[in-house]
LOBA-907201 format. One record per residue: x negated, y negated, z of N, C-alpha, C in turn; residue in one letter. Coordinates in pm, whole numbers, plus 32768, in hexadecimal, padded with zeros to 4 digits. Example, Ala and Ser with C-alpha at 12.3 -4.5 7.8 and 13.67 -1.06 7.14 Angstrom:
// residues 2
7AD98239830C7B3281C2830C7AD8814A830CA/7AFB80E182C47AA9806A82CA7AF67FFD8313S/
// end
This chain:
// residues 158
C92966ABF0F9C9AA66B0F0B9C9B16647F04CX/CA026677EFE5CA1C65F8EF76CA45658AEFA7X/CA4564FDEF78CA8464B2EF8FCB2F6499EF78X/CB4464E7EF28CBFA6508EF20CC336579EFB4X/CBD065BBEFC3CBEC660DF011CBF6657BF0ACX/CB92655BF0B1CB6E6519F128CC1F64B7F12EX/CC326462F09ACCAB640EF090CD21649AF0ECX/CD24650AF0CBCDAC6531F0F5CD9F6551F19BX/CD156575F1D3CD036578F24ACD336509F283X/CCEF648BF275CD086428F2ADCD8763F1F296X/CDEC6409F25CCE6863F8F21ECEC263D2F2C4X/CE8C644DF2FBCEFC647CF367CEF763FAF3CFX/CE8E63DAF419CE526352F449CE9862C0F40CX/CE8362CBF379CE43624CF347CE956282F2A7X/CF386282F2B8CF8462A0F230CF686216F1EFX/CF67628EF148CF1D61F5F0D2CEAD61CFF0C7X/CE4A6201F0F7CDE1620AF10ACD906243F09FX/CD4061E4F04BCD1E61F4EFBACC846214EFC5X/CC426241EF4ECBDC6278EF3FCB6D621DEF51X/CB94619DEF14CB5D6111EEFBCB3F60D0EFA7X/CBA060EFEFEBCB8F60D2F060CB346131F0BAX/CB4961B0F0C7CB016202F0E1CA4C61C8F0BFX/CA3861C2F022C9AD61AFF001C9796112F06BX/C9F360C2F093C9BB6036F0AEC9AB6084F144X/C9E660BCF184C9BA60DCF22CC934612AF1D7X/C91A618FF17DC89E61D1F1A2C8286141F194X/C85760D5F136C7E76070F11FC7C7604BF1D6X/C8276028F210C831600DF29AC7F26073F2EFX/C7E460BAF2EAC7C26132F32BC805617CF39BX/C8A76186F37EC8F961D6F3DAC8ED625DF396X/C89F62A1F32AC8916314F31EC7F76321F2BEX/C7E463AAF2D0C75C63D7F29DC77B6413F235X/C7256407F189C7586425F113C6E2643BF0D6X/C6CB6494F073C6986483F01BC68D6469EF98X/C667642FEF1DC67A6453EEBEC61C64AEEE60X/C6856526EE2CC633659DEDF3C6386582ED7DX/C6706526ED3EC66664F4ECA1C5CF651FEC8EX/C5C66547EBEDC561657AEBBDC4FE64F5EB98X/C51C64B0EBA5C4C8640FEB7CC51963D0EBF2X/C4C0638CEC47C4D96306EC98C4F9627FEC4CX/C4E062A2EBF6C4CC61F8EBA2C58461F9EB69X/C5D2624FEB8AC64A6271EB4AC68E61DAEBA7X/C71161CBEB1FC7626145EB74C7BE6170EBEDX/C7F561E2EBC3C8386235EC49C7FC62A5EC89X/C7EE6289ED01C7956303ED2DC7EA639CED4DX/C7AF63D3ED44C7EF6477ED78C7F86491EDF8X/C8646454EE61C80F6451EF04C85064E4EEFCX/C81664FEEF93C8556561EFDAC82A651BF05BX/C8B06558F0BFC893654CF165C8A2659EF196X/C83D6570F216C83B65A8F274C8A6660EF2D8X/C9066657F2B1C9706692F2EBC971665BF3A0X/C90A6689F3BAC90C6663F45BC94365AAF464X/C90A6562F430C8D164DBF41EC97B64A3F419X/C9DB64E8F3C3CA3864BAF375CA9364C4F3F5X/CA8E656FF41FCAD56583F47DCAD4654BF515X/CA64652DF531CA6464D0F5A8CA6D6445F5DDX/CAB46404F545CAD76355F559CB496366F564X/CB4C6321F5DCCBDC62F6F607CC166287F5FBX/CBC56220F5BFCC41618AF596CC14617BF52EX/CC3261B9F4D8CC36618CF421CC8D6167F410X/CD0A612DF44FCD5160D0F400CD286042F468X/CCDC6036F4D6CCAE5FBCF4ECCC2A5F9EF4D6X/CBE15FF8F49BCB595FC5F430CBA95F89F3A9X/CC085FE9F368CC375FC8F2F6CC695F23F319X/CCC85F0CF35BCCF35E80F399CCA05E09F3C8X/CC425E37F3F2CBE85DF3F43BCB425DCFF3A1X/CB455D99F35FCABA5DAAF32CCA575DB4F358X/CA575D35F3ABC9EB5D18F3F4C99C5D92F486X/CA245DF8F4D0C9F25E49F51AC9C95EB0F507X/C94C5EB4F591C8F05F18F589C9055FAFF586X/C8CA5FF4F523C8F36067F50BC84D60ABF54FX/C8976128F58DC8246193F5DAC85B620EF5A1X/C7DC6230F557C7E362CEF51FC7E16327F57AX/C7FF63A5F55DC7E76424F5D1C7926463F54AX/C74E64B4F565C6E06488F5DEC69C63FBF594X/C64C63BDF629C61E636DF62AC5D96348F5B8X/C550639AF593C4F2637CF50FC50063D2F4A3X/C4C863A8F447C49163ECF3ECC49D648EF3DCX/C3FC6454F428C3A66514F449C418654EF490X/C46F6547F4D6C4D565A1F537C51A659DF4BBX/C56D6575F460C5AA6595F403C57D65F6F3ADX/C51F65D5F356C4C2663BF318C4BA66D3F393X/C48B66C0F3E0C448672EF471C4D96787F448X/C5726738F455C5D66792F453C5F067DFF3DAX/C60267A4F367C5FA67ECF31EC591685BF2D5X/C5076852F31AC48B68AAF30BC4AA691BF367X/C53B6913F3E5C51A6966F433C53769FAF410X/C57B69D4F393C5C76A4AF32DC5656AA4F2E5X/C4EC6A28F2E9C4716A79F291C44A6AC6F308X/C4146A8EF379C3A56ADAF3B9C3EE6B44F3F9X/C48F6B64F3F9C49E6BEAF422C4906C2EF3B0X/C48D6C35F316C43D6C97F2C8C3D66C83F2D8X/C3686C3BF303C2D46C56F320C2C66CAEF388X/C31E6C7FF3CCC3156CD2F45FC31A6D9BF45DX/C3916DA0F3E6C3D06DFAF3B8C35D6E62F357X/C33D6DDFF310C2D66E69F2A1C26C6E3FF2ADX/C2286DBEF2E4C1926D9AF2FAC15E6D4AF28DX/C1A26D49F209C1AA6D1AF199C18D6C8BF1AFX/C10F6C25F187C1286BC5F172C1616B51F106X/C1D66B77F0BFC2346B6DF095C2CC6B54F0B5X/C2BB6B11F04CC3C36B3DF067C3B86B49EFEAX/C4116B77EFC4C4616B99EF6FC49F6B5BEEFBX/C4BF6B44EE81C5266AF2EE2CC5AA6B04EE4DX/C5BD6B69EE9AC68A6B91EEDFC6736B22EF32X/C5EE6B3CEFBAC6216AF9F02BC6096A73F004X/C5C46A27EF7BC5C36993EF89C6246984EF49X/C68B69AFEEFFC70C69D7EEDDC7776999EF22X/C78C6A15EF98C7C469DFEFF9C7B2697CF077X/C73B6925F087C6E568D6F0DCC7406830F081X/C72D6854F007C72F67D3EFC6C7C267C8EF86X/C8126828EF58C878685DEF2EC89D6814EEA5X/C831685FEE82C823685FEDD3C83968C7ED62X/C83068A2ED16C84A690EECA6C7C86979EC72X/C7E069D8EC4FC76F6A3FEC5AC72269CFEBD2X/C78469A2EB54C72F697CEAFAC6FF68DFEB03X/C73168A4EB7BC6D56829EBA5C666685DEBF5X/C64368C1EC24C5E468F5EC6FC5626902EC06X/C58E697FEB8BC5306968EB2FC5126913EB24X/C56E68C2EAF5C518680BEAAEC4C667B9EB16X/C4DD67E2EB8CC482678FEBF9C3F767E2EBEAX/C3F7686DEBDCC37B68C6EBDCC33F68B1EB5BX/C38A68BAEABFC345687FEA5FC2F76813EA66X/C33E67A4EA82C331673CEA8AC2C36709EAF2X/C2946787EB2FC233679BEBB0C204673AEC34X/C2B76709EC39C2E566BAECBEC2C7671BED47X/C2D6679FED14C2EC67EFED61C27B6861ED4CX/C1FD6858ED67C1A268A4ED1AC1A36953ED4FX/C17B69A6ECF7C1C76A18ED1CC12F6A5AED67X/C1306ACDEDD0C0B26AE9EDEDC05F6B38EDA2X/BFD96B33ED7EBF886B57ED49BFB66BDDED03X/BFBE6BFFECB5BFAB6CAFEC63C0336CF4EC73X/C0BA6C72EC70C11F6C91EC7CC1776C46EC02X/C1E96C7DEBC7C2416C63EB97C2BA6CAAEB92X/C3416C10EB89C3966C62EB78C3EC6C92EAF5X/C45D6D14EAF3C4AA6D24EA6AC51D6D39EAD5X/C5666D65EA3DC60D6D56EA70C6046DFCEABAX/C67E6DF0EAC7C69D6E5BEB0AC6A46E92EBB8X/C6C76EECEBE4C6A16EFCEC7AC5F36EE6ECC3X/C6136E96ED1CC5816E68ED30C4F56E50ECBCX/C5666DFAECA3C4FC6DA6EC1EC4CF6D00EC77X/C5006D07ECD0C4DF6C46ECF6C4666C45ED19X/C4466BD7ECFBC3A86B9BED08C38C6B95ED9AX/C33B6B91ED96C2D96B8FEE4DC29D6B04EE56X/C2CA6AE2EEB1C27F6A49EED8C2306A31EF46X/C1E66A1FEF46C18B69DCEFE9C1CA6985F033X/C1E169CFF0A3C2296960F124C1E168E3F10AX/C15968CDF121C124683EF101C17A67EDF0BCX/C170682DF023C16767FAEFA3C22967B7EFABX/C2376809F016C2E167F1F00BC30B678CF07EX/C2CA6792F0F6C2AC675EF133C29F66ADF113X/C21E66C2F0BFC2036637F07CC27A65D7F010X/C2A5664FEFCEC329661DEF70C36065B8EFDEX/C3B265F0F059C41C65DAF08EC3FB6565F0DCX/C3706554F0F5C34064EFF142C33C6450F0BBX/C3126489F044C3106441EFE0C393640DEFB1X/C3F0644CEFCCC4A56454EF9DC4F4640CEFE0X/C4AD63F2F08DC50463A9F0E8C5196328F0C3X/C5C4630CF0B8C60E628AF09CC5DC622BF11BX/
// end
């Protein structure tokens, strides 16, 4: 989820609850984020979170209060973070056998814009699979290798 999105979730918990604050718990690690910015080297990053991650803290306004206390992500690591959001891929693997996803489903995985998607695939953040390309139109999105996407997200983790 966006990070504006995440501010109005957490609103209900933790009213007033700013974006700026939000990014300082993800520095802390009360949530799992990525940034999909097309360059890492950017001064503001592009996060997105973890939907699960966001939704299962229950004292964000005594992390927010507290600096110093310990924040525990759901899930626990990393790889279980990543694992959840891949689990979206491997029921289309499961589905068509395809070792691939999709430019829709990293679309909706990352909840981006179809034309930040291009620029990650131009830009060949996101490398497309072999003897494939995409155009506009109905099922024009690029094909990506679970790996290759895989690796992004592992590369992306805040």
């Amino acid at each position: 989820m966006e990070l504006g999105t995440a501010a109005g979730v957490l609103h209900k918990s933790s009213p007033g609850i700013t974006e700026d604050q939000i990014r300082e718990l993800i520095e802390r690690g009360a949530f799992w984020a990525w940034n999909v910015a097309l360059e890492t080297t950017e001064s503001r990053p592009e996060l997105r979170l973890l939907t699960y991650s966001v939704a299962a803290c229950e004292n964000v306004a005594e992390l927010i209060d507290d600096p110093i206390a310990l924040a525990q992500p759901v899930p626990a690591t990393g790889e279980e973070a990543i694992a959840l959001l891949m689990s979206h891929a491997a029921r289309a693997l499961r589905q068509t056998g395809q070792p691939w996803i999709t430019g829709e489903e990293i679309k909706a995985i990352l909840c981006i814009r179809r034309t930040h998607l291009i620029n990650l695939v131009d830009a060949k953040v996101l490398p497309q699979m072999p003897g494939t390309q995409y155009r506009t139109g109905p099922k024009g999105y690029p094909l990506i290798a679970r790996e290759a996407f895989t690796a992004f997200l592992e590369a992306r983790l805040v």
